[in-house]
C-alpha positions as CSV (number, residue, x, y, z in Angstrom):
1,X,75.9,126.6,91.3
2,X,79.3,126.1,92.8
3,X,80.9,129.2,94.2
4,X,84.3,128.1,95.5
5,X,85.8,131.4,95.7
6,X,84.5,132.4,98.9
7,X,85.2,128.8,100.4
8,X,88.7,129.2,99.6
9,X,89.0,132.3,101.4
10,X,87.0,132.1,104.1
11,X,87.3,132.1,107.9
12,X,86.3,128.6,109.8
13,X,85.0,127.9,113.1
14,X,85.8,124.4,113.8
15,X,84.5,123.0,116.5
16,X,85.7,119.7,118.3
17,X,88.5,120.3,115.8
18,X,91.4,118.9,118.1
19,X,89.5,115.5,117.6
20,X,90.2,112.9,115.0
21,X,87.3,114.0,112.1
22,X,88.3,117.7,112.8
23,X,92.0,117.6,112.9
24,X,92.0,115.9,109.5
25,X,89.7,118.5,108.4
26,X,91.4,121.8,109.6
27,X,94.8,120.2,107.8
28,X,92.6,119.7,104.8
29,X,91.1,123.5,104.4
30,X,95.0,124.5,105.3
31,X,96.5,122.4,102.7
32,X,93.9,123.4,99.8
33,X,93.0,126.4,100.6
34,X,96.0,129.0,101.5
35,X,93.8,132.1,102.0
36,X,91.6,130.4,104.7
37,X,91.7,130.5,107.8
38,X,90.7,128.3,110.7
39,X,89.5,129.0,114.5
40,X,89.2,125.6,116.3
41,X,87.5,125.7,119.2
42,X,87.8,122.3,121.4
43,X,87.1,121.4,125.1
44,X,90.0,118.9,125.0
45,X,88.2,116.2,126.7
46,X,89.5,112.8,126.7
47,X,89.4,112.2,122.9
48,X,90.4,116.4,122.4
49,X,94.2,116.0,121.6
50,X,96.7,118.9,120.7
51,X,99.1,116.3,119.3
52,X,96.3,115.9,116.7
53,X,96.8,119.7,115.2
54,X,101.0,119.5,115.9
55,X,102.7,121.9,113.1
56,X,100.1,124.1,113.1
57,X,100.9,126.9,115.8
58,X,103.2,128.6,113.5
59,X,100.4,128.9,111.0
60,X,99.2,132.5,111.1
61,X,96.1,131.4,109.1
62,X,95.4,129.2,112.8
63,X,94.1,129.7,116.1
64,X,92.9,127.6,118.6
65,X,90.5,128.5,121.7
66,X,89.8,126.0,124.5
67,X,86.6,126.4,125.1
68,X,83.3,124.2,125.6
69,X,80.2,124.5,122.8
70,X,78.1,124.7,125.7
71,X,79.6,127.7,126.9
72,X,77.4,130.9,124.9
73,X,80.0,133.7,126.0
74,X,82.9,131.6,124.4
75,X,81.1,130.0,121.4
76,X,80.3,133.9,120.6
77,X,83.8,134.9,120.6
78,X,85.0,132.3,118.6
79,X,82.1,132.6,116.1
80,X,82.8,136.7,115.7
81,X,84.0,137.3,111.8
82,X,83.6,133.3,110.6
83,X,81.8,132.2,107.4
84,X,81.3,129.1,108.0
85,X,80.9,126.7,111.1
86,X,81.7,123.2,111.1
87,X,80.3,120.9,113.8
88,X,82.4,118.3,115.0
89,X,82.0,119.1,118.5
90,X,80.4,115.9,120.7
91,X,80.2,112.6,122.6
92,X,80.6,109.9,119.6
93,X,81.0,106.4,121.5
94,X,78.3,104.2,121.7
95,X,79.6,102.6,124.5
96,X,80.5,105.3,126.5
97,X,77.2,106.8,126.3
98,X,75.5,103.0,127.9
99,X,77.4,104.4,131.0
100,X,76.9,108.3,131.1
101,X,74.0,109.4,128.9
102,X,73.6,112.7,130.3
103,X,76.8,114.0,128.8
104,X,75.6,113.4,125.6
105,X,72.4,114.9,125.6
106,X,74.6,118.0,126.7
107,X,77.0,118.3,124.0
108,X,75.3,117.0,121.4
109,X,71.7,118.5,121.8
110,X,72.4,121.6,123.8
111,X,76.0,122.2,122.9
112,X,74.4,122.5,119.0
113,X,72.1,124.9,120.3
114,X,74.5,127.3,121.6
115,X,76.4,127.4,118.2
116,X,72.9,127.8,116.1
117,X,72.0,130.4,118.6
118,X,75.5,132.3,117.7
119,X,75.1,131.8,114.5
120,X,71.7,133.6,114.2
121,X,73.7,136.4,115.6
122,X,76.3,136.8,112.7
123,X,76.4,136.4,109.0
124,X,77.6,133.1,108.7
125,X,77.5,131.5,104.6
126,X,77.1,128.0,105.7
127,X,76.8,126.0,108.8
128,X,77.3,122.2,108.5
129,X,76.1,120.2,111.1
130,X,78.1,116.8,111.7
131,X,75.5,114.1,112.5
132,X,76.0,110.3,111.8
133,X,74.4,107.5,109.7
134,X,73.6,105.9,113.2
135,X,70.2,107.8,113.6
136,X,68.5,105.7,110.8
137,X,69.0,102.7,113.5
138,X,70.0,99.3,112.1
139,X,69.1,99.0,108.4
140,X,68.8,94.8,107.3
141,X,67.4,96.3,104.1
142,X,67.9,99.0,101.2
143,X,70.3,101.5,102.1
144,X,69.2,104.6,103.7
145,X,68.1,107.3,102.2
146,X,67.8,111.2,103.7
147,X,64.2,111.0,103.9
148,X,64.2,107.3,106.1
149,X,62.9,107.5,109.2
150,X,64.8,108.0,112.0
151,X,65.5,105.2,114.8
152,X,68.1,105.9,116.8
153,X,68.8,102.9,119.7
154,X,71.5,104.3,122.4
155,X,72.1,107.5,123.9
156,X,74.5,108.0,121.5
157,X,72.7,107.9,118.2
158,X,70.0,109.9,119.9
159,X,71.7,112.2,121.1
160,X,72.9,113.0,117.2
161,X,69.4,113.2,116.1
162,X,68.4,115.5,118.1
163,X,71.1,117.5,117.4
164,X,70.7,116.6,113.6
165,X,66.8,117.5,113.7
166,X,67.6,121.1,115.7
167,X,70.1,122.0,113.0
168,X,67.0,121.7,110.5
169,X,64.9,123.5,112.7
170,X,67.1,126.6,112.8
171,X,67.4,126.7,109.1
172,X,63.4,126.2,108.6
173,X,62.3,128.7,111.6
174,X,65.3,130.6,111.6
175,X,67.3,130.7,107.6
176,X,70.4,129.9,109.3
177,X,72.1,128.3,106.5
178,X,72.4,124.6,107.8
179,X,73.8,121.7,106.0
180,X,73.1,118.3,108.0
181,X,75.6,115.5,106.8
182,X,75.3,111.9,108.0
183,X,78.3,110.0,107.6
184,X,79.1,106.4,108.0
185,X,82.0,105.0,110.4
186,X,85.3,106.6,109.5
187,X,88.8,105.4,109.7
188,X,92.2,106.8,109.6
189,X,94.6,108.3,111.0
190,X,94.5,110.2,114.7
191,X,91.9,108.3,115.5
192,X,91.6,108.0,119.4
193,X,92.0,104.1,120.5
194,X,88.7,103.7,121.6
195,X,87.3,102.9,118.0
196,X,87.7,99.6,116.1
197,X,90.3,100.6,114.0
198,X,93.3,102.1,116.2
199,X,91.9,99.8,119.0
200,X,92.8,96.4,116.9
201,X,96.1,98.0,115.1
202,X,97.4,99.0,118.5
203,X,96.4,96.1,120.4
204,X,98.3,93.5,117.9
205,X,101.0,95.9,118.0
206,X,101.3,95.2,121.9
207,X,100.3,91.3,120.9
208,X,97.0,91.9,122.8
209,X,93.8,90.3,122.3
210,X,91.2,92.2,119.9
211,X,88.1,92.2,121.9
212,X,85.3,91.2,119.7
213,X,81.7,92.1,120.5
214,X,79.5,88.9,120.6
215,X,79.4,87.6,117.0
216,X,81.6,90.4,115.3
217,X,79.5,89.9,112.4
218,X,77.7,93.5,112.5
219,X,78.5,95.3,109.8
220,X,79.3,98.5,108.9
221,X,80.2,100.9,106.1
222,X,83.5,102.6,106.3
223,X,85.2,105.5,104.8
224,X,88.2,107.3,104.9
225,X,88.4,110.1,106.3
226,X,90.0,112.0,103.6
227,X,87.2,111.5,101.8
228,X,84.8,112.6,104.7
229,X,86.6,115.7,104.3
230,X,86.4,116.2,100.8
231,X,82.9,116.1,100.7
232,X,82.4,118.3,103.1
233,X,84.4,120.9,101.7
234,X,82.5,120.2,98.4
235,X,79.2,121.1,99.9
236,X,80.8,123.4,101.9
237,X,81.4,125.3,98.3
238,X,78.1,124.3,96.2
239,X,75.4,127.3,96.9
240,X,71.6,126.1,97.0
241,X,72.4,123.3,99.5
242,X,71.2,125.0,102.9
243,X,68.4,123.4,104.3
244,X,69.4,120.0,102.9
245,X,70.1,116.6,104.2
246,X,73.2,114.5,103.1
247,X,74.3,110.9,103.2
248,X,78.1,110.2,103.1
249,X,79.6,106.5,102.2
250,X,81.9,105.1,100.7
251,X,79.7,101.4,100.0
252,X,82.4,99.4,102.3
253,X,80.6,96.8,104.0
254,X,82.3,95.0,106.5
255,X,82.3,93.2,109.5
256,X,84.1,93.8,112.4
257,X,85.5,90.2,112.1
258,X,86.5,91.1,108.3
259,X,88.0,94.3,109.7
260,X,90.0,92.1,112.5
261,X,91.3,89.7,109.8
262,X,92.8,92.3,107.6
263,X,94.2,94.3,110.1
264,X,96.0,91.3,111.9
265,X,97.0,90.1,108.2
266,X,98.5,93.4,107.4
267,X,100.5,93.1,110.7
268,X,101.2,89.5,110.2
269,X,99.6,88.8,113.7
270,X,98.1,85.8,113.9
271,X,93.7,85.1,114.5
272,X,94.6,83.3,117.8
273,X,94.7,87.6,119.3
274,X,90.8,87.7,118.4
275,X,88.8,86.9,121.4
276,X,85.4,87.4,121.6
277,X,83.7,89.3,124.7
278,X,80.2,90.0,125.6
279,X,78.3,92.0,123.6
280,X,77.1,95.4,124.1
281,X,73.1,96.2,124.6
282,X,71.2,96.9,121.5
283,X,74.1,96.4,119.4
284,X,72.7,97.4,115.6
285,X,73.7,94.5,113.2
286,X,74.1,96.7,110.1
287,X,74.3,100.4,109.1
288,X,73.9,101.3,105.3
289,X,73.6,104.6,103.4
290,X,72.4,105.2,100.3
291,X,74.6,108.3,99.2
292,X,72.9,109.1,95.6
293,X,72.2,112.2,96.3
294,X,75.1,114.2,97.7
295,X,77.1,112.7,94.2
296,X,74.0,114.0,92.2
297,X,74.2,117.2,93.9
298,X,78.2,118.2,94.2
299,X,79.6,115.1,92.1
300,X,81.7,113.9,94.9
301,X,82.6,110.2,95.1
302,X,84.5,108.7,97.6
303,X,88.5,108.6,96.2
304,X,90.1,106.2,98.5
305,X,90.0,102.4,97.9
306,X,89.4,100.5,101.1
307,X,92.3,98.3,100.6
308,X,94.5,101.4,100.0
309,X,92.7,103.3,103.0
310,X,93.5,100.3,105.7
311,X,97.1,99.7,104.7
312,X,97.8,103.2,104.5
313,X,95.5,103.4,108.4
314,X,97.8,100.6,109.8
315,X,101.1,101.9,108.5
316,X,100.5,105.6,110.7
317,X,99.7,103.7,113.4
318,X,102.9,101.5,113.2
319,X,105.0,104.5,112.5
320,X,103.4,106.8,115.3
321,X,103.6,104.6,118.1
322,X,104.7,108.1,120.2
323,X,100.9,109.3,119.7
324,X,99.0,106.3,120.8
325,X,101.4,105.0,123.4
326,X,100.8,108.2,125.0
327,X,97.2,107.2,125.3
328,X,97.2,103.9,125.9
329,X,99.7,104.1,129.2
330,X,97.6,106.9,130.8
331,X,95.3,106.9,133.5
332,X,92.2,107.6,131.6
333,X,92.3,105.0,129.0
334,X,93.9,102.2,131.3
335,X,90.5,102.5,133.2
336,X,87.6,103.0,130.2
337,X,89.8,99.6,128.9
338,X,89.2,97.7,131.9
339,X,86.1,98.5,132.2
340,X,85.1,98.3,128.9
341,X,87.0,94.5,128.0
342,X,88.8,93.2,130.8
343,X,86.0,92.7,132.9
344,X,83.2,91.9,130.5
């Protein structure tokens, strides 16, 4: 049974919610739910941006502590009087996590600890742990279900699973009431230019090259992240899912090189920017997820059409060029991108 009442009106822990998944999700419990409130704790590391949550300060139903999940005295405080917790907080780039492992396996493994550690402490109604569809490892067959195995193949995608597998572990030793969702590649807006999408809309913009890994021909299902968010907040509200595991996609399969074509059409960029670069190790030629039962269970279904999403993706970034210029010019970014492209 659904029981949306308390959702509507209960207090949120966000964590990592300065980030691009979480930002769009605090706006989204603000905007449909007026008697929530939200507590986002972030770091704000590299990808952490205030200008993601802009508007927002003079929102009572708001509050934002800087603060790291691996830090126990601060996860406490900001977990004091929530009812749920959402789990955005870690290290998401696969390549990033080739060069610096260890900062992974901290954030992702023992900064989830900390929060399910605080949460067995108070009386929290749900706790949803944000994993990925990466831990199934490539999938050159059926879609994955839940109950696949799970092979992750970089630091990254490990990391997750390990996080994703202690989650489960405090609900089954524990009864803290975890949700696990894995969710395929989102896009969207605030999306730090790192990923494919804001990386390729930004770089055309400047009438740079689009650096394609090896073939570009991996695939990849992608969703919106609207309706990432609205499926959380639907499980968020169903009662009788703790303990469960759910897959969330949108059935968009597409290559990078697709992606690259449609973006440089939609900007009227010519296919002479594409440029094709080394590829990175172990670089998983498909990820698929069979998402059956999380529409069984809550009747969500993705909303946004993938034509719609990426015209409506490459329109913010063409009208917000004050966000990601900001990004792109400073120190930080300037030297990840030469690492990363220039000299591969």
């Amino acid at each position: 049974m659904a029981d949306a009442g308390w959702s509507a009106e209960s207090r949120y822990l966000v964590t990592g919610g300065a980030g691009f998944i979480g930002s769009n999700f605090v706006k989204r419990v603000l905007s449909d739910y007026p008697a929530a409130r939200v507590v986002v704790l972030d770091k704000l590391t590299y990808a952490g941006n205030p200008d993601n949550l802009l508007g927002l300060e003079s929102d009572s139903r708001y509050s934002f502590i800087q603060g790291d999940v691996c830090d126990a005295r601060a996860v406490d405080a900001a977990m004091e009087g929530c009812d749920v917790c959402v789990n955005f907080a870690a290290e998401t780039h696969v390549d990033r996590s080739l060069g610096d492992p260890s900062s992974f396996v901290l954030t992702d493994v023992y900064g989830t600890h900390v929060l399910l550690e605080a949460a067995r402490k108070v009386s929290l109604r749900k706790f949803v742990q944000i994993s990925t569809d990466e831990v199934y490892g490539e999938i050159l067959g059926a879609p994955a279900t839940e109950d696949a195995p799970l092979v992750p193949t970089n630091p990254y995608s490990a990391s997750k699973a390990g996080g994703d597998r202690l989650a489960f572990s405090y609900y089954a030793s524990f009864k803290v009431p975890v949700v696990v969702t894995r969710c395929s590649n989102n896009y969207g807006p605030n999306q730090y230019p790192e990923k494919l999408f804001p990386l390729f809309i930004t770089n055309a913009l400047e009438g740079k090259k689009l650096p394609v890994y090896g073939s570009g021909r991996n695939t990849r299902d992608w969703i919106h992240v609207d309706d990432h968010c609205s499926a959380l907040l639907a499980l968020i509200a169903k009662d009788g899912v703790e303990g469960g595991v759910f897959n969330i996609g949108a059935g968009n399969e597409l290559s990078v090189l697709e992606i690259a074509e449609r973006i440089l059409k939609l900007l009227g960029q010519s296919a002479d920017l594409l440029e094709h670069v080394k590829d990175r190790p172990s670089h998983d030629r498909r990820y698929a997820l069979d998402s059956a039962r999380i529409k069984r269970t809550v009747g969500w279904v993705p909303r946004v059409p993938f034509e719609d999403g990426i015209a409506a993706t490459v329109r913010w970034y063409v009208e917000n060029t004050w966000w990601w210029e900001k990004i792109k010019s400073g120190e930080t970014y300037r030297d990840y991108y030469e690492r990363m492209y220039e000299s591969r």
